[in-house]
Backbone as a printed PyTorch tensor [residue, N CA C, xyz], in Angstrom:
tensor([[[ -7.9810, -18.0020,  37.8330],
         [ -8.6870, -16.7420,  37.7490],
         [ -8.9200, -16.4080,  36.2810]],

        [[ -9.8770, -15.8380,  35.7960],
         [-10.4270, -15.7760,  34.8870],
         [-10.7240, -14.1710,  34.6910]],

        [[-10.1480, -13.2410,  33.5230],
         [-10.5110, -11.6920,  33.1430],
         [-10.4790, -11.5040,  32.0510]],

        [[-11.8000, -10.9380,  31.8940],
         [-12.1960, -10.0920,  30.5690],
         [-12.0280,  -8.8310,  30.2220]],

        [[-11.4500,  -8.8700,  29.1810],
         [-11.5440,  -7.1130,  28.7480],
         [-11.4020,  -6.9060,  27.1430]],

        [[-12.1540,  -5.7150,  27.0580],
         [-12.1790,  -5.2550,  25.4810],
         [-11.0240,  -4.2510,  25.9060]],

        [[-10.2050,  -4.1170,  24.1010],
         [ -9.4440,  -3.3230,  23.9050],
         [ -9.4370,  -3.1800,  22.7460]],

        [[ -8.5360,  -2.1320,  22.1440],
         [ -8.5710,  -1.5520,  21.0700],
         [ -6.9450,  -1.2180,  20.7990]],

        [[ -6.4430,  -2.0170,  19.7630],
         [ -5.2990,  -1.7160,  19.4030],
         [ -4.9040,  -0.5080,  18.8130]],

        [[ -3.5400,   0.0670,  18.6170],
         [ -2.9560,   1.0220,  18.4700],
         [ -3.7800,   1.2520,  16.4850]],

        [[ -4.3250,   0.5930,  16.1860],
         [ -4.5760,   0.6190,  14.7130],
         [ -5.6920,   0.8880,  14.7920]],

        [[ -6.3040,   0.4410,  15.8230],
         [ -8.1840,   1.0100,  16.2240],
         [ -8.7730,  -0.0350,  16.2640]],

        [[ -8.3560,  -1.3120,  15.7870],
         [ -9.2020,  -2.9380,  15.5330],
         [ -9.4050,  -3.1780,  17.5330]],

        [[-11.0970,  -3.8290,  16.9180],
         [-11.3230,  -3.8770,  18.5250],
         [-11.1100,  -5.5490,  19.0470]],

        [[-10.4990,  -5.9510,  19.9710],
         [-10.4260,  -7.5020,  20.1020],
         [-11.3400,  -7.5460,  21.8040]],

        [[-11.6680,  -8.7230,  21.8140],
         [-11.4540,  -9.0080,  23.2160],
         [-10.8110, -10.1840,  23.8280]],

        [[-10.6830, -10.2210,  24.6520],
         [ -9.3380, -11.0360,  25.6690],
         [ -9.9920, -11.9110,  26.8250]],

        [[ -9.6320, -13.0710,  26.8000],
         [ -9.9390, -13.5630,  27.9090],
         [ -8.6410, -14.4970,  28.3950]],

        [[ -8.7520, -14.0590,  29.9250],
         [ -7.2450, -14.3750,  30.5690],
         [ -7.0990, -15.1750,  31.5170]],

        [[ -7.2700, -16.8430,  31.3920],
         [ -6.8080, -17.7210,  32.5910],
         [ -5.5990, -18.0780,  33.1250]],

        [[ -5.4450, -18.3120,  34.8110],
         [ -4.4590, -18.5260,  34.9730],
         [ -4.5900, -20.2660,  34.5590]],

        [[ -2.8390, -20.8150,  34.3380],
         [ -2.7090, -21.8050,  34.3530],
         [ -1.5640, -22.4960,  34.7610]],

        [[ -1.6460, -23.8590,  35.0900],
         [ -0.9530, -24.3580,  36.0120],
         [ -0.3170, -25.8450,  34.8710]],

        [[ -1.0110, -26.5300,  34.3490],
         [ -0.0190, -27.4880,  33.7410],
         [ -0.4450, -27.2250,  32.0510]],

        [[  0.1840, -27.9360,  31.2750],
         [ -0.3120, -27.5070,  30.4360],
         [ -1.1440, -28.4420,  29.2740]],

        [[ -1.8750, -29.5630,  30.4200],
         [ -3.1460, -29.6730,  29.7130],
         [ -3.9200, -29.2900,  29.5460]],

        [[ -3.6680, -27.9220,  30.3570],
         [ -4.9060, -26.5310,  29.4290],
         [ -4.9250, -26.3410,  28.2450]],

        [[ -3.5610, -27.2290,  27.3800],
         [ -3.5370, -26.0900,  26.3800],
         [ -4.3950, -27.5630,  25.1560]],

        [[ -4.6230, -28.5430,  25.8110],
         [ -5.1450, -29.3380,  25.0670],
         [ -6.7340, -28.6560,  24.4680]],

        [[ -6.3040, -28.9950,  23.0240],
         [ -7.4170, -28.9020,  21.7620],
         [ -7.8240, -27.4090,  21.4350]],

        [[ -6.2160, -26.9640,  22.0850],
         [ -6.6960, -24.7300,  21.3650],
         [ -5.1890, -24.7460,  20.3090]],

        [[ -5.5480, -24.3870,  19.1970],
         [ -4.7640, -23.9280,  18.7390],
         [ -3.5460, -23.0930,  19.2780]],

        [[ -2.4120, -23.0510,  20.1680],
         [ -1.3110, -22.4090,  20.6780],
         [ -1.0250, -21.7060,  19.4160]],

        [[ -0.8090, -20.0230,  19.2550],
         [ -0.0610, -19.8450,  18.3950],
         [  1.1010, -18.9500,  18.6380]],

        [[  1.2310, -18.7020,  19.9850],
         [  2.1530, -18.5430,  20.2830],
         [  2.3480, -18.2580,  22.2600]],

        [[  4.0410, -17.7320,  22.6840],
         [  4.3280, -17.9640,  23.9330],
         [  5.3840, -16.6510,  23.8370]],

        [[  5.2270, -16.1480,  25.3160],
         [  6.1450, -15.2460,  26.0870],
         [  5.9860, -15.8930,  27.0660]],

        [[  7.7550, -15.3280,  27.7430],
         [  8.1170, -16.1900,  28.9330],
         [  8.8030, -14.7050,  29.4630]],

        [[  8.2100, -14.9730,  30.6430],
         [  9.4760, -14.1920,  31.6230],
         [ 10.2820, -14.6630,  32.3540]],

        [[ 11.8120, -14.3580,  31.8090],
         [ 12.7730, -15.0060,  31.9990],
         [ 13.7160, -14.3110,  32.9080]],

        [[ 13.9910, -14.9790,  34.3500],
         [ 14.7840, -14.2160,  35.1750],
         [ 16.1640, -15.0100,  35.5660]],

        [[ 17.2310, -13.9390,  35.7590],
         [ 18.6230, -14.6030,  36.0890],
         [ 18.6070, -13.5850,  37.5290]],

        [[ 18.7580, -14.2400,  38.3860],
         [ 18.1790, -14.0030,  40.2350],
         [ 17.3550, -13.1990,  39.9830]],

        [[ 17.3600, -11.9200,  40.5010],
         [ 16.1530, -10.9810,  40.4580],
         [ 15.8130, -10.0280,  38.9590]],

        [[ 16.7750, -10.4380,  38.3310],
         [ 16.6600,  -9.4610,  37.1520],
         [ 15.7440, -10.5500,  36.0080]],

        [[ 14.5160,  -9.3080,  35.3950],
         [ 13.8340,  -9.8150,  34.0780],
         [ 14.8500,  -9.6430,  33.0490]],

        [[ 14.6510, -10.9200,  32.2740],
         [ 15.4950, -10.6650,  30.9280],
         [ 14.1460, -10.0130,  29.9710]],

        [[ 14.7420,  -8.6340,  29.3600],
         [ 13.7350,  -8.0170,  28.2250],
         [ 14.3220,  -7.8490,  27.0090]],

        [[ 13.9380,  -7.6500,  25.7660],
         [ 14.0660,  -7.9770,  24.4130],
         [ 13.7520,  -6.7710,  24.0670]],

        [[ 14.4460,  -6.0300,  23.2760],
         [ 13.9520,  -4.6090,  22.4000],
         [ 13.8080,  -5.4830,  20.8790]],

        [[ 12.3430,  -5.3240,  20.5530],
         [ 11.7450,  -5.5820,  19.2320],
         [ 12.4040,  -4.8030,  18.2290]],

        [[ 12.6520,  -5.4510,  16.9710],
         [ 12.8490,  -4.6950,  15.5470],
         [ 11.8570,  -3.7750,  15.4350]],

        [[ 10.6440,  -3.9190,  15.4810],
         [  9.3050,  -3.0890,  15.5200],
         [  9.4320,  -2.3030,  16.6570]],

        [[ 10.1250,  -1.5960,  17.6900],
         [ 10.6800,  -0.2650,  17.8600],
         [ 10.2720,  -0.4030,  19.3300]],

        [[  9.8400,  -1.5070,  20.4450],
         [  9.4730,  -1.6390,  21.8140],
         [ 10.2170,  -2.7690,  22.4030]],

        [[ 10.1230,  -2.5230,  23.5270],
         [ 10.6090,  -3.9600,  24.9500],
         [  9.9830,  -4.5290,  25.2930]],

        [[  9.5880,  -5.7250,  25.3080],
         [  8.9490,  -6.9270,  25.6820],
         [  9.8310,  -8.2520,  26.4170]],

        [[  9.0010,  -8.9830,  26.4280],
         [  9.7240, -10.3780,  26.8780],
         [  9.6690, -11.0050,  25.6690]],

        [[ 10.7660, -12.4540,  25.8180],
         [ 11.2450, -12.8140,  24.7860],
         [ 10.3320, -14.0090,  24.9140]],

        [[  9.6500, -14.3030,  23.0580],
         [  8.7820, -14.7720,  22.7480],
         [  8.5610, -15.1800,  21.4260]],

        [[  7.7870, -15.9450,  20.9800],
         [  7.3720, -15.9110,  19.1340],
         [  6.0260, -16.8780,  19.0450]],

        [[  6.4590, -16.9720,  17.6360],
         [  5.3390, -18.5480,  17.6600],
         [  5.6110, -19.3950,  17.7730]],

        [[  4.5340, -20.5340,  18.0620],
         [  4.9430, -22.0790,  18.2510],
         [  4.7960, -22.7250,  16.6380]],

        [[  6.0750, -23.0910,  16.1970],
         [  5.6750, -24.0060,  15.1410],
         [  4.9420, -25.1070,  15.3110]],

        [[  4.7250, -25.8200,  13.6380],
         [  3.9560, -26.6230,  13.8120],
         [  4.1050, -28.1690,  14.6650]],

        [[  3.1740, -28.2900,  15.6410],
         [  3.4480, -29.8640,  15.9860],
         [  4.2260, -29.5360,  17.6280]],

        [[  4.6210, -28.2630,  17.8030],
         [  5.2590, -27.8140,  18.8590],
         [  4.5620, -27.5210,  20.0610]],

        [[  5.3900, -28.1270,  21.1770],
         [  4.1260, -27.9260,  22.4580],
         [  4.7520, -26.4310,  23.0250]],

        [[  3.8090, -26.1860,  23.8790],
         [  4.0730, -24.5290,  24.5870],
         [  5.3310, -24.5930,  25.1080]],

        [[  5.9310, -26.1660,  25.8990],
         [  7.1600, -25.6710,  26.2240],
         [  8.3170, -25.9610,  25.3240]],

        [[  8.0760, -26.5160,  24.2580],
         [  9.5320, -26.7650,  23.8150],
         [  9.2590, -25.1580,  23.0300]],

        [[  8.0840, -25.0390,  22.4550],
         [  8.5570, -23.5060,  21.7170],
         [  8.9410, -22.5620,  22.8140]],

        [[  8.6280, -22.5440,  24.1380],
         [  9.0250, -21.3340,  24.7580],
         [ 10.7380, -21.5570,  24.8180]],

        [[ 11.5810, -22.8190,  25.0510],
         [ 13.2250, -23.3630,  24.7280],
         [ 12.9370, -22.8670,  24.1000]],

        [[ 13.0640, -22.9280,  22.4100],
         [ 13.2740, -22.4160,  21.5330],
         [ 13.3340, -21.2150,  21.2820]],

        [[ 12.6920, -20.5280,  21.7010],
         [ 12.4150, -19.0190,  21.3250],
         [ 12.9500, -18.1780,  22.4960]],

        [[ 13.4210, -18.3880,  23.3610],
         [ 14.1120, -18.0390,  24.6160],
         [ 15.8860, -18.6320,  23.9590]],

        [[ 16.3090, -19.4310,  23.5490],
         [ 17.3430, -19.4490,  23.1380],
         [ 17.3900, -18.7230,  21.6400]],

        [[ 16.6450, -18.5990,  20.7500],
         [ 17.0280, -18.0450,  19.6920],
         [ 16.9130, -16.4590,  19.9510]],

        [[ 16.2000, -15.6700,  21.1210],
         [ 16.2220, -14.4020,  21.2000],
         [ 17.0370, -13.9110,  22.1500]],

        [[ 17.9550, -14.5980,  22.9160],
         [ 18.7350, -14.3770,  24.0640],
         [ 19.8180, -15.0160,  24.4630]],

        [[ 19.8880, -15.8530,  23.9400],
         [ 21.3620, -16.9740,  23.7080],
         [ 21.3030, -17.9460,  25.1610]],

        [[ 20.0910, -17.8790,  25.8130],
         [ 19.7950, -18.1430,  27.0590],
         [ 19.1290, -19.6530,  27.2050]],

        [[ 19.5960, -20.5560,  27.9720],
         [ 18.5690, -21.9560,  28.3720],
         [ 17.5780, -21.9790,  29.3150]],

        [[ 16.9010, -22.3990,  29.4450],
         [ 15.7180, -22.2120,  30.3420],
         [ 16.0800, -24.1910,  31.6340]],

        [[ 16.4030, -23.3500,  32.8510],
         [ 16.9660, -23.9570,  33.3580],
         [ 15.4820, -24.4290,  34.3510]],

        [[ 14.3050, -24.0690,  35.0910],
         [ 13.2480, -24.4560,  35.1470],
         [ 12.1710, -23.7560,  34.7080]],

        [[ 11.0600, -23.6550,  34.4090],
         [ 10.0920, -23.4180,  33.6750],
         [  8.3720, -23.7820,  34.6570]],

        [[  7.5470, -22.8580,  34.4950],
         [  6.1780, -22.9910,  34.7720],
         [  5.3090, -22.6040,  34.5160]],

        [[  4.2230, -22.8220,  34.1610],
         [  2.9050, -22.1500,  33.0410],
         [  2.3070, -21.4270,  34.0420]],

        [[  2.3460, -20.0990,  33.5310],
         [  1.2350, -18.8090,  34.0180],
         [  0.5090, -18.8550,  33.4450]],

        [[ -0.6320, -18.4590,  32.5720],
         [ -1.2930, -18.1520,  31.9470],
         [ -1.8710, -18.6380,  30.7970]],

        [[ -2.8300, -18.0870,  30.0590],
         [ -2.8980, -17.9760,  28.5950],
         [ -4.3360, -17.1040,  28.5490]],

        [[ -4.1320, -16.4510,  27.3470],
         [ -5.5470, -15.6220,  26.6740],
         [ -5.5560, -15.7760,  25.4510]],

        [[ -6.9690, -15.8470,  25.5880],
         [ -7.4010, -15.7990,  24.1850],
         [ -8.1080, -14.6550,  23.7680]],

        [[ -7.2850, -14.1280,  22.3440],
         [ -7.5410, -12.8880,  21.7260],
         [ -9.1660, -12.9370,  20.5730]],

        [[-10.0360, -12.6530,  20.7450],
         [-11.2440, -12.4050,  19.4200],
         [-11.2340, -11.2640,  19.0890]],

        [[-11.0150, -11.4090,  17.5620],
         [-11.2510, -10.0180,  16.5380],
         [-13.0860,  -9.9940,  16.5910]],

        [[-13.0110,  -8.6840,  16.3370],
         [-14.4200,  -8.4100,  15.5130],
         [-15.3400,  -9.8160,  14.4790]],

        [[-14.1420,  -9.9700,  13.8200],
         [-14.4580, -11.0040,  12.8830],
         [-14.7620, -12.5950,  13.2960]],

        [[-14.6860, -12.5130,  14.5660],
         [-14.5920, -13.9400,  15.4290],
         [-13.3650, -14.8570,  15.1380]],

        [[-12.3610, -14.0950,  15.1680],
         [-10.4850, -14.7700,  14.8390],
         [-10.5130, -15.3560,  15.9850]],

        [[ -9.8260, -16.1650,  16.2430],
         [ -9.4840, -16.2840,  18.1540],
         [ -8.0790, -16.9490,  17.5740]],

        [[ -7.1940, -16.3230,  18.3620],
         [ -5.6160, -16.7990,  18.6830],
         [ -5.4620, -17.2490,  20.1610]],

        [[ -4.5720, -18.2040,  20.6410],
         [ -4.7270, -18.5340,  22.0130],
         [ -2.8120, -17.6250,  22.2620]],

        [[ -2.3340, -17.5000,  23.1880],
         [ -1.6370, -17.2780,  23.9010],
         [ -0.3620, -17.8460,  25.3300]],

        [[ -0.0010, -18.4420,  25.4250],
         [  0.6350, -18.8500,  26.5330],
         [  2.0940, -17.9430,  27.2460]],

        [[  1.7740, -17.6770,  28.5750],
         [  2.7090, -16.9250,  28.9360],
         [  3.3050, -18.1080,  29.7840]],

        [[  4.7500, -18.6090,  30.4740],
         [  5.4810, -18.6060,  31.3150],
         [  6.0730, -18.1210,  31.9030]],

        [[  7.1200, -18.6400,  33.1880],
         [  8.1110, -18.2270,  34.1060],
         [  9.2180, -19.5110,  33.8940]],

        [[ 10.4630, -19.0000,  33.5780],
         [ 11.2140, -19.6470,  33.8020],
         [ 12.6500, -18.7850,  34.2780]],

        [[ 13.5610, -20.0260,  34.8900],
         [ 14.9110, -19.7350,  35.3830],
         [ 16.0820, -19.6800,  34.1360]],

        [[ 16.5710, -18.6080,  33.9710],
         [ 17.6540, -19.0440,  32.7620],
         [ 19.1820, -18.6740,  33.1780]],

        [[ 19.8060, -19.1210,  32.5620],
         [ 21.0540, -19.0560,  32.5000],
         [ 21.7660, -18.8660,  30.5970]],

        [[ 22.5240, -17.5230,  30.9180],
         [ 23.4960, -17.4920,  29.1330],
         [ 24.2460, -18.7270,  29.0270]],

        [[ 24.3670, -18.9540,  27.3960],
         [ 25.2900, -19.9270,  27.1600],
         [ 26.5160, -19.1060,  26.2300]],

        [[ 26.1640, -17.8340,  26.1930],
         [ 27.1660, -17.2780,  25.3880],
         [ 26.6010, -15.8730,  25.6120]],

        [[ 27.3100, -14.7500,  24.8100],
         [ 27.1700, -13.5860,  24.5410],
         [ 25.9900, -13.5800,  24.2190]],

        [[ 24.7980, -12.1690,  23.9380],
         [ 23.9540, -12.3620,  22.8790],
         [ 24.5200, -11.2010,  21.4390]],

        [[ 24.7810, -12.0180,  20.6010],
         [ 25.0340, -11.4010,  19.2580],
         [ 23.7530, -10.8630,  18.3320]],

        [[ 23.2410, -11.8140,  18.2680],
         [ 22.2740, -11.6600,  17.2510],
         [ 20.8050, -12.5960,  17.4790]],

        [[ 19.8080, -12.1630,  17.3520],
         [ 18.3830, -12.9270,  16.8730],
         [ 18.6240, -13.6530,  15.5760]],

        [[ 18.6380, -14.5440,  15.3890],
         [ 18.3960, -15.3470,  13.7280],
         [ 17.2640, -14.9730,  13.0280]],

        [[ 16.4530, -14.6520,  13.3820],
         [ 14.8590, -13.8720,  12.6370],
         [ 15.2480, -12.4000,  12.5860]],

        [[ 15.6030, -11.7760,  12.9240],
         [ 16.4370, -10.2890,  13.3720],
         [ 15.3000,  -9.7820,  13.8610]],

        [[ 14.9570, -10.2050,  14.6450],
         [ 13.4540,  -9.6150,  15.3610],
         [ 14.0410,  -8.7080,  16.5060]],

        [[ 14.5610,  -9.3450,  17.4010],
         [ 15.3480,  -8.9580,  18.3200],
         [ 16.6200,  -8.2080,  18.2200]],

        [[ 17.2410,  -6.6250,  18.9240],
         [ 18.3620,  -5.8790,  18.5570],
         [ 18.6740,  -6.0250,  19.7150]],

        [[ 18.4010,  -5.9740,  21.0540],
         [ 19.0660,  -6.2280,  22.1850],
         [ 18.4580,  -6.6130,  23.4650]],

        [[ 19.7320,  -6.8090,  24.2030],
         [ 18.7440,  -7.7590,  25.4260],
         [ 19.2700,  -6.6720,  26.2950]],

        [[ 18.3790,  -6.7150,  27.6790],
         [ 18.9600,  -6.1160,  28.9730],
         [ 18.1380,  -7.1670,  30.2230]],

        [[ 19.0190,  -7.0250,  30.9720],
         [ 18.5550,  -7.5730,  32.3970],
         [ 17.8940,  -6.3150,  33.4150]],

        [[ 16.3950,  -6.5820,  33.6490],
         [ 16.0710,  -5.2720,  34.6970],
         [ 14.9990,  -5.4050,  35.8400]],

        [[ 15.0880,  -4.3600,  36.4160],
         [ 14.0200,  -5.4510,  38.1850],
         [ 12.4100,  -5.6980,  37.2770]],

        [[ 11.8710,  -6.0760,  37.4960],
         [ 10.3970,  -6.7160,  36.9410],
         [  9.6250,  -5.0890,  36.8300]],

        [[  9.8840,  -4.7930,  37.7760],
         [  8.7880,  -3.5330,  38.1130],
         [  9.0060,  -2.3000,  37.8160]],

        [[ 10.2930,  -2.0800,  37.2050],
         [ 10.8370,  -0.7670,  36.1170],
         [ 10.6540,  -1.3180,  35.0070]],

        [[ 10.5730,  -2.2830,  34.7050],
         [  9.9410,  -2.8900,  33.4900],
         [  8.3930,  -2.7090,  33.0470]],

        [[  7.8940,  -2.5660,  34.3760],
         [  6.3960,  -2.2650,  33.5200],
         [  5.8710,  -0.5720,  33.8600]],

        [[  7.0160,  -0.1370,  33.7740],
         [  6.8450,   1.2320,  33.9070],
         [  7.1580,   1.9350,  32.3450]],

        [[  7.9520,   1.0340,  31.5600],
         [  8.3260,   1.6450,  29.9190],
         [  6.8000,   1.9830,  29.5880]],

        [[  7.6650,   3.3180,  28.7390],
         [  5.9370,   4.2920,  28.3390],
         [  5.5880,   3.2690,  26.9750]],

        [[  6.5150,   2.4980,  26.5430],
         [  6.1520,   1.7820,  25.2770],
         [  5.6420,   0.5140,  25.4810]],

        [[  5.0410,   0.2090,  26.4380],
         [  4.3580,  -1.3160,  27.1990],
         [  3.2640,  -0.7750,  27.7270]],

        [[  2.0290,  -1.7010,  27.4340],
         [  0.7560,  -1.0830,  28.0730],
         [  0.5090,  -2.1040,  29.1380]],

        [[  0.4860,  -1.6440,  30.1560],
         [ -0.1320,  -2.8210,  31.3730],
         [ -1.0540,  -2.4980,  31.9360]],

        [[ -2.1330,  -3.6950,  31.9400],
         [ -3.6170,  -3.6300,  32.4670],
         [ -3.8160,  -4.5860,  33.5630]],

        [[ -4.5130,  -5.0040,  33.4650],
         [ -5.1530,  -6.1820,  34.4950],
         [ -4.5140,  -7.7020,  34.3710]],

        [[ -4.6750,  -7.8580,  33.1560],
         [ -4.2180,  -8.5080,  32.5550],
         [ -2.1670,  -8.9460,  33.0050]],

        [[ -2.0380,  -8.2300,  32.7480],
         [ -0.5700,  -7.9650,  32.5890],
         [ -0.0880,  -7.9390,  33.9430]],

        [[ -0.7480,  -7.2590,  34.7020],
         [ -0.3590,  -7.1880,  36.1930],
         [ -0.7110,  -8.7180,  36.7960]],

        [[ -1.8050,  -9.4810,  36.2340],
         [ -1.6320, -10.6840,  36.9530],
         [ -1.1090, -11.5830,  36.5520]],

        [[ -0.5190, -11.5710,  35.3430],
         [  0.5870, -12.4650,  34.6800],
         [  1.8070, -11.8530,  35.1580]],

        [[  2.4150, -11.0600,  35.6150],
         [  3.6620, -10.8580,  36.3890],
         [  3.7450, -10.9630,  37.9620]],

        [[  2.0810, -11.0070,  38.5680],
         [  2.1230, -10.8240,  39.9110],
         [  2.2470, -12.7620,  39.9680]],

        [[  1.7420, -13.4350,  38.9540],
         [  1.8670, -15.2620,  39.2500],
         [  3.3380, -15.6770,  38.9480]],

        [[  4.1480, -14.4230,  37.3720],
         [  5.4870, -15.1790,  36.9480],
         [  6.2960, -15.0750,  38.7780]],

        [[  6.3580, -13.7260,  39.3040],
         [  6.7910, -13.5110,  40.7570],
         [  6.6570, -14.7070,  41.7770]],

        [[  5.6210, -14.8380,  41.8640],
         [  5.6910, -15.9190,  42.7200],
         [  6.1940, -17.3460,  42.4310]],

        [[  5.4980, -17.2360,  41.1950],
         [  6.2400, -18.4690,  40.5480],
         [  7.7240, -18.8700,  40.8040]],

        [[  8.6120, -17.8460,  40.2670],
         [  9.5650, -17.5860,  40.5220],
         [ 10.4080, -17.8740,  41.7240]],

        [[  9.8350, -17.2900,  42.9500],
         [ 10.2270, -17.8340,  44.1130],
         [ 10.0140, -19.1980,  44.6620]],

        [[  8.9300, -19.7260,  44.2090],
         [  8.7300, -21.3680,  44.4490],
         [  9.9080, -21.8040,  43.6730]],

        [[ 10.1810, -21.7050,  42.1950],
         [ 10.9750, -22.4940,  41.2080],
         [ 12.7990, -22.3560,  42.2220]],

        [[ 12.8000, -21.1750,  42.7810],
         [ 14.2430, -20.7630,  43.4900],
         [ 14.2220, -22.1450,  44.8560]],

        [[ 13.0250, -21.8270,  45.4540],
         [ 13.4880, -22.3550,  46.9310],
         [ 13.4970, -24.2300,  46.4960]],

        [[ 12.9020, -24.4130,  45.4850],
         [ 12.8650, -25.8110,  45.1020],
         [ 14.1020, -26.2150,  44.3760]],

        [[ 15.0280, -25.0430,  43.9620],
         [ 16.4980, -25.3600,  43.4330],
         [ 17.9160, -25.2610,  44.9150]],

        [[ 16.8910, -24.9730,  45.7020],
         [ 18.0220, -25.0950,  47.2160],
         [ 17.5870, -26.0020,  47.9110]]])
């Protein structure tokens, strides 16, 4: 599925978005990835991330260089949550255009995690804390904007989700 929309960030810069679903990730062949969020669940609970920059999100960053969508989403799921990503599946991706014709690409996942420890700390200090919470009080925070967009990247991580469960029994 495929959605368009203009928006306008909190700064006033106007982008537009275009939002496919995706399934393996030779989609992501010959786009610049520059970065990944994953929604990460331990049984029914989303793992969410309170940003240094003052909101809750899912835990995410950029893909370094040479890095494919999934080893950066490992990576960045263990460095913001102390968490392994026990199975994994590609939802999404959008691509963002500035005014200026910028385009950044995007990749969202679903994966299964499990802690390997406490969470102490982010190493980037991006991240101040984690919480576990149902998916859908999650997109009720007044500090998260959810559109179309957003609703069908959580209505695919969901299902996703339940395939990745009944295929671990």
């Amino acid at each position: 599925m495929e959605i368009k929309k203009n928006i306008i960030s909190p700064s006033g810069q106007k982008f537009e978005i275009t939002y496919n679903d995706v399934d393996e990730d030779n989609a992501f062949i010959g786009k610049k990835m520059e970065s990944v969020r994953a929604y990460c669940f331990i049984k029914d609970l989303l793992v969410v991330v309170h940003e240094a920059a003052g909101y809750w999100g899912i835990p995410g960053g950029s893909i370094e260089n040479e890095e494919s969508v999934r080893d950066g989403a490992v990576r960045e799921v263990m460095e913001e949550t102390n968490m392994k990503i026990l199975k994994m599946k590609f939802v999404g991706m959008h691509e963002t255009i500035s005014l200026s014709g910028e385009s950044a690409f995007q990749a969202r996942v679903v994966c299964l995690v499990e802690p390997v420890g406490d969470f102490i700390e982010d190493p980037a200090g991006e991240i101040t804390e984690i919480k576990l919470m149902d998916p859908y009080e999650f997109i009720k925070l007044d500090d998260y904007q959810w559109d179309e967009i957003s609703n069908r990247m959580l209505e695919r991580a969901m299902e996703f989700k339940k395939q990745m469960e009944m295929e671990a029994n």
